[in-house]
N, C-alpha and C positions, 0 to 999 in steps of 0.2 A: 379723795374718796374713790375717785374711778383706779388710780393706783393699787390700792389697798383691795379692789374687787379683783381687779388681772391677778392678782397674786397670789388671792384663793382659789382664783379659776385653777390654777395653775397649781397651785398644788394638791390638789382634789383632782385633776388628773393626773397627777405624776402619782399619785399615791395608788387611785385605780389601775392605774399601769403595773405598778407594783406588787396588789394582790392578786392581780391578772396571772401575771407573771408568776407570781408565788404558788398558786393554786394548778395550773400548770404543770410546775414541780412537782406537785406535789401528789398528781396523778399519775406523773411519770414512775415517780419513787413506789408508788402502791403496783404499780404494774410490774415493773422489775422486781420488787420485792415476791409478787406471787411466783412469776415465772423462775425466782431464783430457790424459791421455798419446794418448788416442784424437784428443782435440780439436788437439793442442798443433800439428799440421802447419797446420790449416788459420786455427787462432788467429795464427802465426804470420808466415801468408800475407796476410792482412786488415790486419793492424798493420803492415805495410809501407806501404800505401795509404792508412793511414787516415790525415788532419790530427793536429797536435798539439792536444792538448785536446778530440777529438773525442769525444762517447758512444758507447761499444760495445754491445752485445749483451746481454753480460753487466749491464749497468745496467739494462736496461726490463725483463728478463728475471726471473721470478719464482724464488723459491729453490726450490733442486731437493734432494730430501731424498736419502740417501744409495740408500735403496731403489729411486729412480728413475733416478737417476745410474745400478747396474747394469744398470735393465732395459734403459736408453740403450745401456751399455754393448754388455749381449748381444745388440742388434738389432743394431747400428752392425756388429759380426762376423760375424753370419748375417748381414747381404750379401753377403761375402767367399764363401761358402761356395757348394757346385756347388746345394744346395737350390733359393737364390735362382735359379740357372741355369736348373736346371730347370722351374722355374714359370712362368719368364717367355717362353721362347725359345716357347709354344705360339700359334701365330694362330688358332689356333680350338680350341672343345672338343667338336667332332665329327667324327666317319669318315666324310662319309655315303658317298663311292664304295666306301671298303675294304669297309667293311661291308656294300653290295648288294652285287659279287661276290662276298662270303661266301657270302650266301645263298640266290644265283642258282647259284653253283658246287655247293651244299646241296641244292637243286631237282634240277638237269638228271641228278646221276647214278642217283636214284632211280628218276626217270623211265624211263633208257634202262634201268636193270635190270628193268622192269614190263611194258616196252612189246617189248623183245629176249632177256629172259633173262637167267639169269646163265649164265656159262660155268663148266667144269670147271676144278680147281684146276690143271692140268695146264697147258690152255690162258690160263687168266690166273690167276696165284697172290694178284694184287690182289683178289678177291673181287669182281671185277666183270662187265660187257658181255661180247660176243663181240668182238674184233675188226672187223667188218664193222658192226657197231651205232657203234662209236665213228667209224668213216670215216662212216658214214650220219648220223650228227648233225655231220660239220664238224671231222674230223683233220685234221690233216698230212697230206697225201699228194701226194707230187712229181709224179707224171703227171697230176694232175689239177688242179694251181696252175701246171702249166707249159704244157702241151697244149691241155687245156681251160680254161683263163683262170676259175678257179675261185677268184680273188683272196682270195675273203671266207675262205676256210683256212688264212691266214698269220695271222687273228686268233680265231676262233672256237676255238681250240685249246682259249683258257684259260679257256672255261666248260667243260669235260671233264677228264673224270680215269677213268684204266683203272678205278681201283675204290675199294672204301671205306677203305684203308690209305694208298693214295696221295691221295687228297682228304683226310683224317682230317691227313696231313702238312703239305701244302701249305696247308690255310686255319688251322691251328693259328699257322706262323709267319706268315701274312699278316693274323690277326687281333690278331697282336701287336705286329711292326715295320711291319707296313702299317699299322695305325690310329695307332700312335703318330705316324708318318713323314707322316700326312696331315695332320695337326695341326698339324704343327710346321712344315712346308712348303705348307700351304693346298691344297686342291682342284686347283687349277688346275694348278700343279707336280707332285703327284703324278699325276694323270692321266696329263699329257705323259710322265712316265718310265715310266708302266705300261705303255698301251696302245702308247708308243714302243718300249720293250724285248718285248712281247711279239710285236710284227711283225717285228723284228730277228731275234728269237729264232727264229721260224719261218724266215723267210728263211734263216740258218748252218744251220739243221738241215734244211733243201731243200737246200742246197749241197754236206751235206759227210754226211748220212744219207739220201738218195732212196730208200732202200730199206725204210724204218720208216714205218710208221704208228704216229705219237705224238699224245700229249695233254698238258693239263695246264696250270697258271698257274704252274710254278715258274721257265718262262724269265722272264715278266713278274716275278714276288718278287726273282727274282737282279737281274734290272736297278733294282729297287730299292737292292739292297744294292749294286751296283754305283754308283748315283749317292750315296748315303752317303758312298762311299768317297772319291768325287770332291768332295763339298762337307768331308770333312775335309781333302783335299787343301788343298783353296782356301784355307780356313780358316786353316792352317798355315802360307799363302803374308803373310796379316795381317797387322798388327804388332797388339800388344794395349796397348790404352793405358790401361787403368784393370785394379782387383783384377779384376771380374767377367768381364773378360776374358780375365786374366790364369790364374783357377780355371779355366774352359773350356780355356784351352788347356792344361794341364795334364792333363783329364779327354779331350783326343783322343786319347792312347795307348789305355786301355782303351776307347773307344768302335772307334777302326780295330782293336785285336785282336778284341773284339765280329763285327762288321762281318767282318771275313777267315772264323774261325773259323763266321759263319754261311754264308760261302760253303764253307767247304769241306765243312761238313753236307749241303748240297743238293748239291752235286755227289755226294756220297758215295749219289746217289739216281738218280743216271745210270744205275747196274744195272738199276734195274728193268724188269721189261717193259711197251714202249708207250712208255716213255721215253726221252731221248737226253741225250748229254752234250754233244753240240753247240749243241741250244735249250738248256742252261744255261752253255756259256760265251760263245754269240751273247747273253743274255741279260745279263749282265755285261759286255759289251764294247758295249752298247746304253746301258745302263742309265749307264752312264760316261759315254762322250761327251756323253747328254743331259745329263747333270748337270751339265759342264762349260759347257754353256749355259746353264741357268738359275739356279745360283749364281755364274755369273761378277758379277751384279747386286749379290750381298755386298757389294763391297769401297767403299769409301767413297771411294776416289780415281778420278777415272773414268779414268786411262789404266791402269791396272791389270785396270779394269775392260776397257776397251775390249780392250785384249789377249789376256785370258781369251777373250773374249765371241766373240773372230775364232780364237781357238784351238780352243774349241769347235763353233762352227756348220761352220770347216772339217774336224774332224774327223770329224763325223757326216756330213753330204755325202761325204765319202771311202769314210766306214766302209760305208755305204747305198749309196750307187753301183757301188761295187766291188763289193759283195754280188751285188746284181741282175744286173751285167753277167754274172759269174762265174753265175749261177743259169741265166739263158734262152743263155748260149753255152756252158758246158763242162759241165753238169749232162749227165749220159746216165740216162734214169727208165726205171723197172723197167716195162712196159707190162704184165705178168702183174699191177699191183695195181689196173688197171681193173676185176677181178673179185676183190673183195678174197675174197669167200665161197669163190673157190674156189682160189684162192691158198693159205686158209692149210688148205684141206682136202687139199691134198697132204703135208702134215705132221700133220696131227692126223684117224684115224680118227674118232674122236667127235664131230666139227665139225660144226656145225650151225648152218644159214640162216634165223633167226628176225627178222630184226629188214627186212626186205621188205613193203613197202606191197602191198596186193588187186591195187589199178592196176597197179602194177607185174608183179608176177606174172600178170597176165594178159594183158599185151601181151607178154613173158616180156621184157622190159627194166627196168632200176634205174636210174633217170638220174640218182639221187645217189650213188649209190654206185658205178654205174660198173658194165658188164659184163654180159652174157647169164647170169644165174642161174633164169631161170626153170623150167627143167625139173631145175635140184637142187634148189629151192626144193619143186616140185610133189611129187618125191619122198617129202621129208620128211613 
């Protein structure tokens, strides 16, 4: 009896051994096989060309144990993947313009609350300036980019911000799609559609608001998101010839819902006071055209490209010419905002003329701000 037990022992382990052993195999065989099914298109391809009798790859080629064979595997697929996409589309790993207008933007509103005051929540609910403080540092103001040839107001806008809610917004998302969007588009590109969109931007809102004094960088941010939109366009116009291009296109849906959904945030900011909804869709209708110029370069075929490129530079001439004619012939400007101080004192009892240079006050003239303040100023 005790015979007859050693003998089952015995082979109930030899047989465990067995399927041990077999199974084994048999993860080995599933592993080779993926790693070989990876290979099998481009093995394929090679052995076409190759002479009979010739050495392959596979002969000089040292043996590959099964554990490298998957690590093979799982890189060979994260190529596929938007990962690789994303690491690679960067031309550089720095912001540096995004990042100075952060910080300049960061600077100038302290200043003008230091130097002018803060106003009552009445008169600016932004927690910032007085109105007249933000025209004296370089608003928007139609009578005085029209009249007086006070050019440098169509750009100075977007170091200004009514106050610490509206600044707090606009460098939040330009610290995030503006740094990214500088990286990935290089200095040189982004500038053009910033400091492009944000002169546009002023321009629509002298056109079609003459009667606001506004601030802000969020027409320049929308012209960002505006040419975004326009290099996913492009992009889409493509043909993709390999995976990694293939995953990107794939990933331009949620990048243009992205993209829309950030514009219709920022517009949703057109209420505010000192703000206009006009420099945010002149800023977006800026920020496009340029963009259609300088990703017309993408495309890898030049008449694609060529056609893009003359789509583009003629749109932006159009979009800009027509602007400006429309601005110095059919614009009619408010001349009461030569005196901003006492403009908005007709509306607001508590108003007050804090932000007026000695000089000025004493010849009783404002020559940046515009308007005889001097004896409401002496008052105060």
């Amino acid at each position: 009896m005790s015979s007859l037990l050693n003998k089952a022992r015995k082979y109930s382990a030899t047989s465990t051994t067995r399927s041990s052993r077999h199974s084994r195999q048999t993860r080995r065989s599933r592993r080779n096989d993926s790693f070989s099914s990876d290979e099998e298109d481009g093995e394929s391809h090679y052995s076409e060309f190759s002479p009979p009798n010739s050495p392959t790859d596979s002969q000089f080629s040292p043996p590959t144990s099964p554990v490298e064979s998957v690590a093979a595997s799982d890189y060979r697929r994260a190529e596929d993947t938007d990962d690789c996409e994303e690491t690679a589309h960067f031309k550089q790993n720095y912001a540096p313009f995004s990042t100075f207008f952060c910080v300049v933007q960061c600077i100038i509103l302290p200043l003008m609350m230091w130097q002018c005051g803060i106003a009552p929540f009445n008169i600016n609910p932004m927690i910032g300036p007085y109105p007249d403080a933000l025209n004296y540092w370089g608003a928007k103001n139609a009578v005085l980019i029209i009249d007086d040839g006070e050019f440098w107001r169509l750009v100075t806008p977007i170091f200004l911000h009514a106050g610490v809610i509206h600044l707090a917004g606009n460098v939040m998302v330009q610290a995030d799609k503006g740094n990214e969007w500088e990286k990935e588009w290089g200095s040189l590109v982004w500038m053009i559609v910033y400091v492009g969109s944000a002169f546009g931007s002023s321009v629509f809102s002298t056109c079609f608001m003459p009667d606001n004094i506004s601030v802000g960088s969020s027409g320049a941010v929308m012209g960002l998101f505006g040419a975004k939109l326009a290099e996913i366009l492009l992009l889409c116009c493509e043909t993709s010839t390999n995976k990694v291009e293939k995953a990107g296109a794939r990933s331009r849906k949620q990048q243009a819902a992205l993209v829309i959904g950030g514009i219709v945030i920022v517009m949703a900011m057109s209420f505010i006071p000192y703000v206009d909804w006009a420099a945010h869709l002149g800023g977006v209708i800026a920020g496009f055209v340029l963009g259609l110029v300088c990703f017309s370069f993408h495309f890898r075929g030049w008449i694609p490209m060529l056609i893009w490129f003359v789509v583009g530079v003629g749109s932006t001439i159009a979009c800009y010419s027509c602007l400006m004619a429309y601005m110095y012939n059919e614009v009619e400007v408010n001349e009461e905002l030569r005196d901003v101080c006492g403009y908005y004192q007709q509306f607001y009892d508590d108003y007050e003329c804090k932000c007026m240079l000695d000089e000025a006050i004493q010849f009783g003239s404002w020559s940046m701000g515009g308007g005889n303040n001097g004896d409401q100023s002496s008052e105060d």
